[in-house]
N, C-alpha and C positions, 0 to 999 in steps of 0.2 A: 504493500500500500504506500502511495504516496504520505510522505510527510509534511502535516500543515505548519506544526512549528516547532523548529530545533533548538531544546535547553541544553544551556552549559552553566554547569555548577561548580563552586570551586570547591567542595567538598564535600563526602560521602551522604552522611546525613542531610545537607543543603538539599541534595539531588532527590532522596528520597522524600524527604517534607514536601519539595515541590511536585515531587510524580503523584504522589497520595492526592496532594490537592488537584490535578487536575484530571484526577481517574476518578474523583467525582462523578462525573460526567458520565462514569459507566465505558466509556472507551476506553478499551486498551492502551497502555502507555506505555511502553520500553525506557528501561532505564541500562544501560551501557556504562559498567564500570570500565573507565577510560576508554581512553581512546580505540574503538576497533582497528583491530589490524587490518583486515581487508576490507573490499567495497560494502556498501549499505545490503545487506539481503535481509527478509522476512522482517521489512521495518513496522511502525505501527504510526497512526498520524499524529502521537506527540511522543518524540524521540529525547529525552534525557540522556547525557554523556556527563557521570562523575567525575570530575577531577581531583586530586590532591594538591591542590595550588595555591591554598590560600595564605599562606605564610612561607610558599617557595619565593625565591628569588623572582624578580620583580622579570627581569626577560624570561626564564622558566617558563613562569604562570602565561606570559605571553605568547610563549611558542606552542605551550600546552592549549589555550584556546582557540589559535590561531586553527592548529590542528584540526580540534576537531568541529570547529566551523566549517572547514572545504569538507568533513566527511558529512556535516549537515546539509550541505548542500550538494552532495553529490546524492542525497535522501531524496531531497526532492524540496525542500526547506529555505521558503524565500521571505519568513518571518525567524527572528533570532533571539529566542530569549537569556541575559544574563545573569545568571541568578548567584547571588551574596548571601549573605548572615544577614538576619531580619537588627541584630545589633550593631551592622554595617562592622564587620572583622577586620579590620586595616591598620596601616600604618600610614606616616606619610610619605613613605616611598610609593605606597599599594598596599592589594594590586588591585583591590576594584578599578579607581581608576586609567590605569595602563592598560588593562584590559579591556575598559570599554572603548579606550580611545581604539589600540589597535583592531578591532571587531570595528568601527566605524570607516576605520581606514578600509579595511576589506571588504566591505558591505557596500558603502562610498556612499553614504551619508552623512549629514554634518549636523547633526543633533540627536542626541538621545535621552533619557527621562531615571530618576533616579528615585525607587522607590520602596526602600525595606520596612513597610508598615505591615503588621500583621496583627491587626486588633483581638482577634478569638486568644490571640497569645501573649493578650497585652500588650505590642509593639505601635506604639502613635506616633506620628510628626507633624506638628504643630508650629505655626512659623519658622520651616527648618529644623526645627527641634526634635531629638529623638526620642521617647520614651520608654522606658519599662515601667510597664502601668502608671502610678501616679510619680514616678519619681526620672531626675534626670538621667539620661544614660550616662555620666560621667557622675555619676551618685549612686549609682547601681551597682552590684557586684562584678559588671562589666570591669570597673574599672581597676580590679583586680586579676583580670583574665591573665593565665602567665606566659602568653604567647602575645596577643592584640589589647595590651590595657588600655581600654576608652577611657581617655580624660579630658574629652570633649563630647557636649552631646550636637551641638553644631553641625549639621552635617554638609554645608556651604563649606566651613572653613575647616574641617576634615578631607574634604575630596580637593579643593583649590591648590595641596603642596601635589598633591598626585596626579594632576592632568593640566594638559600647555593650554588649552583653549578656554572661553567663561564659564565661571560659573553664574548661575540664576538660577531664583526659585517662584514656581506658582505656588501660590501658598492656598489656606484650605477657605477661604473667599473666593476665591476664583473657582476652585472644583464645586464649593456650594453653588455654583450658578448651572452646574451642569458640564457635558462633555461638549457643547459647540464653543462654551465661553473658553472651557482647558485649549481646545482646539485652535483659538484666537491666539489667547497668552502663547501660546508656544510657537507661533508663527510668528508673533509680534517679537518674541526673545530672539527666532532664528535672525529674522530680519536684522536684530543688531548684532549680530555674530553670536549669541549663545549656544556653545552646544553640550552644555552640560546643564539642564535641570532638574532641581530637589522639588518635587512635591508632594505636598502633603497629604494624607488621610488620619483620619481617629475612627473611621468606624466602616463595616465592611459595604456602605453604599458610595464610600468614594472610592473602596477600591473599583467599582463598576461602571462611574464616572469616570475614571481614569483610562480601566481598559477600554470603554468603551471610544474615548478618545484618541488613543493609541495606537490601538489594534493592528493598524497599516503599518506602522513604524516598521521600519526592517530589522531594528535593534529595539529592545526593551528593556530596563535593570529593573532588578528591584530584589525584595525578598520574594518567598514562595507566594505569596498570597494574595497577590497585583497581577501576575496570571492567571489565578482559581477562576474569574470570568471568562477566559477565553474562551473556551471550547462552548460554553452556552451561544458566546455571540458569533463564531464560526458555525454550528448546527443552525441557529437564526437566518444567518443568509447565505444558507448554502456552500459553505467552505466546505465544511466537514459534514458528509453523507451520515441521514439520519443512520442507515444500517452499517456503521462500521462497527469492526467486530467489537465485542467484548471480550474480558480476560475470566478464565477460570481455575479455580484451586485445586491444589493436586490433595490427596489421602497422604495423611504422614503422622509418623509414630510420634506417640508422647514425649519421646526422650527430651529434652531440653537442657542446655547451657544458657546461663546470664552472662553479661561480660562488660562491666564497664571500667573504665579509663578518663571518664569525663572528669573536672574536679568544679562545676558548677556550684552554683549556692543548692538547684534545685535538684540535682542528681546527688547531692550529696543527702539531701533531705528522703531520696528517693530508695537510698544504699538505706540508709540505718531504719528505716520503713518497712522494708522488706521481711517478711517473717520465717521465709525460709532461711536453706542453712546456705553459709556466707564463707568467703576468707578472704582476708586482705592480703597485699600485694602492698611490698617497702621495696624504692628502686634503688634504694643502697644495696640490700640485700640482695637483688636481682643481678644489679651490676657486679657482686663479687662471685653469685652461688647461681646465677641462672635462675630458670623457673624450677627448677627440682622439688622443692617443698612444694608448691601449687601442683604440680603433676601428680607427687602421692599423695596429696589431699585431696584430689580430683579421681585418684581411680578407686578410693575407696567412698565415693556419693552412688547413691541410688538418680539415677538423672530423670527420671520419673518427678522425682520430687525436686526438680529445676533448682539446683545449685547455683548458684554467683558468686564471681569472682572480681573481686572491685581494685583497682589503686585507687579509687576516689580518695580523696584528704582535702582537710582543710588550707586554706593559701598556706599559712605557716609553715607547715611540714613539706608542702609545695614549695615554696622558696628554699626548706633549707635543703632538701636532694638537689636544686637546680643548683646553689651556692656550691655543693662538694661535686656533682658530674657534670655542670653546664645545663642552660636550659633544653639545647637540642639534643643532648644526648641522653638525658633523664627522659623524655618523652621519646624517643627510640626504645630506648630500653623497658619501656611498659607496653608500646604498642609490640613489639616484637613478642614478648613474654604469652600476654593477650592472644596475639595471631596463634601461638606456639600452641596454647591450651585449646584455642578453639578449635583446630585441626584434630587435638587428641582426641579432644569429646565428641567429633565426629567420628572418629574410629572406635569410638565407644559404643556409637550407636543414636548419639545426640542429631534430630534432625531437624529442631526447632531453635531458633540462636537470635538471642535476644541483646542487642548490642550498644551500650552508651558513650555516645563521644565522638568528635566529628573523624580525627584520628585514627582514634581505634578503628572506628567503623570500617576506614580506608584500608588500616592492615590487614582487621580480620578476613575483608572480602578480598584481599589479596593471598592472604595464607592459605583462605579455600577454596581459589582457583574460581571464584566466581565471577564471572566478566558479562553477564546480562541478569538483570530482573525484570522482574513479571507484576505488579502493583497492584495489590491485593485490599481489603477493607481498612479503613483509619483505625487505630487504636485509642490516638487523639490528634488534634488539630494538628495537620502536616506530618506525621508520624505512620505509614502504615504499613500491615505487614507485606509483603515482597517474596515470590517462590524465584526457586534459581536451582544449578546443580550444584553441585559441589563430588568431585571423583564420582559421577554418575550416579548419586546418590540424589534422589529428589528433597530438598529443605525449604524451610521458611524461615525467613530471617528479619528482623524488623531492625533499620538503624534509626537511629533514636540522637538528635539534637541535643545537648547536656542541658541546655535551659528549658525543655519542653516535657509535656505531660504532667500531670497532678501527680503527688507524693505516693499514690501507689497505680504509678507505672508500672512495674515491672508486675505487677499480681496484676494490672490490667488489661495486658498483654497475653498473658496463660490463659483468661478469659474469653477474650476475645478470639483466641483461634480455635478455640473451643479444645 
């Protein structure tokens, strides 16, 4: 099937929030860990390709995107979506924006729209302003994160050190009038060379107004949830054929693994919630002894009764492994650990993998060989679970954003797949 419009995420979970939301819709979504090696075959009409780019080096993440925009468009894909952390994950090097500049360069459009609001998950933007829920995003536990610490919630003067051309913002006045008035403002910004603008929403009927004013763009940014109208207003006029296919669930045994890595405020709330049985994971100790202790903790669980396995910790204890190993190699060293255990417990018999953290998410689906999903039911907003193979083995696997779902994620997730 022709594809109507090709997501690039820059990270695992990113990818999968955004496929959940727009398999809404009931169409099929593919989601594409990294970049396929070969041409587009058995695509579906909204094509997701995960990246790990979001704290690579600022060219990386550019060659990474660049990539798999020519395989989007060798899809059939003449709409382009770029999809971020709804807490806009950056530095000011990047790479959101390097990224969208270079996709604009290739696409050969000179403006595009900036818009990581996701209301259902508490994320508003308010005269450029970012929220988590009522508090600023440089007041939020963001601004502790140990890779991208937000200590702006600005998101004008967040993007402006990382891209050459304007920035401007339609703010939430102008979307309150509707998609012909957004349609105006953004023609009026182009007119003066802008081609970078922030606008706003706080609630999910400007994301509506927005796609709706959008929609033609060749280029789109935003978080997951500035896409979720798309496919309603492609079915509306005819883009996308009412009978394209739908996706369905495969039969798959109980066994289950937990696995997080995130060190969120709300994944951590999520780890010590959990009632089943648990073990942590110290990257000291990993770094000297490997994962050995978590492997014989792990063969003697009943995986029936969904075991987890967490390095989640408070920042503290996250600073001080990052202050003795380095920050990048303290987080190697758990996503590798992580990958390592999820593999065994497939060979255990685990076919259900329940996974937190944008990271981890990347390695685990790297460790088991998973290079396409299949976008299955929400568990919660932007979260849903996902079938794939793994060594021929049919699985379900749900990657899971560290700031998202209610405090019992993880038992709401065993629920959910039934």
């Amino acid at each position: 099937m022709t594809t109507i419009l090709g997501c690039i995420a820059d990270d695992f979970t990113g990818a999968t929030d955004l496929a959940g939301l727009l398999a809404r819709s009931g169409v099929r979504v593919n989601l594409r860990i990294g970049i396929p090696a070969g041409p587009p075959t058995d695509t579906a009409a909204f094509e997701v390709i995960a990246l790990k780019s979001r704290t690579a080096p600022v060219a990386d993440a550019v060659a990474q995107a660049r990539a798999a925009l020519k395989w989007l468009q060798a899809a059939g894909a003449q709409r382009i979506f770029w999809k971020y952390c709804s807490t806009f994950d950056s530095t000011n090097d990047g790479n959101i924006g390097p990224v969208a500049e270079a996709l604009m360069a290739d696409l050969n459009t000179n403006q595009t729209i900036y818009c990581p609001a996701f209301p259902e998950n508490g994320r508003s933007i308010f005269m450029g302003n970012l929220f988590v829920g009522e508090t600023p995003l440089a007041e939020s536990p963001m601004k502790d994160h140990p890779l991208t610490p937000m200590r702006d919630s600005n998101l004008m003067r967040l993007l402006t050190p990382q891209v050459t051309r304007p920035v401007s913002l339609a703010n939430r006045l102008t979307v309150a009038k509707g998609a012909d008035a957004l349609r105006a403002k953004l023609a009026e910004l182009a007119a003066q060379g802008v081609a970078h603008v922030v606008v706003d929403a706080v609630a999910n009927d400007d994301l509506y107004t927005i796609a709706s004013a959008c929609r033609d763009m060749p280029l789109m940014t935003g978080g997951s949830a500035v896409a979720m109208p798309l496919p309603a207003l492609y079915l509306a006029d005819g883009t996308l054929a009412a009978d394209a296919p739908r996706a369905t669930a495969p039969q798959l045994a109980a066994k289950t693994i937990l696995l997080s890595g995130s060190c969120s405020a709300m994944t951590r709330a999520q780890v010590a919630s959990y009632p089943g049985p648990k073990h942590g994971l110290d990257p000291l100790d990993l770094a000297k002894n490997g994962p050995r202790t978590a492997l014989d903790w792990l063969a003697t669980q009943d995986l029936t009764h969904a075991p987890l396995i967490y390095a989640t910790a408070e920042p503290d204890a996250v600073r001080a492994a990052q202050s003795v190993l380095g920050t990048a190699k303290a987080g190697e060293i758990v996503e590798h650990a992580l990958s390592t255990l999820a593999t065994a417990a497939r060979d255990m018999g685990a076919r259900r993998f329940v996974v937190a953290g944008g990271e981890t998410s990347g390695a685990v689906t790297q460790g088991l060989g998973v290079d396409r999903l299949t976008i299955g039911a929400e568990i919660a907003p932007g979260v849903p679970w996902c079938f794939a193979t793994s060594a021929d083995h049919p699985i379900a696997i749900t990657l899971k954003s560290g700031n998202f779902g209610a405090e019992t994620f993880f038992a709401d997730a065993l629920k959910a797949l039934g």
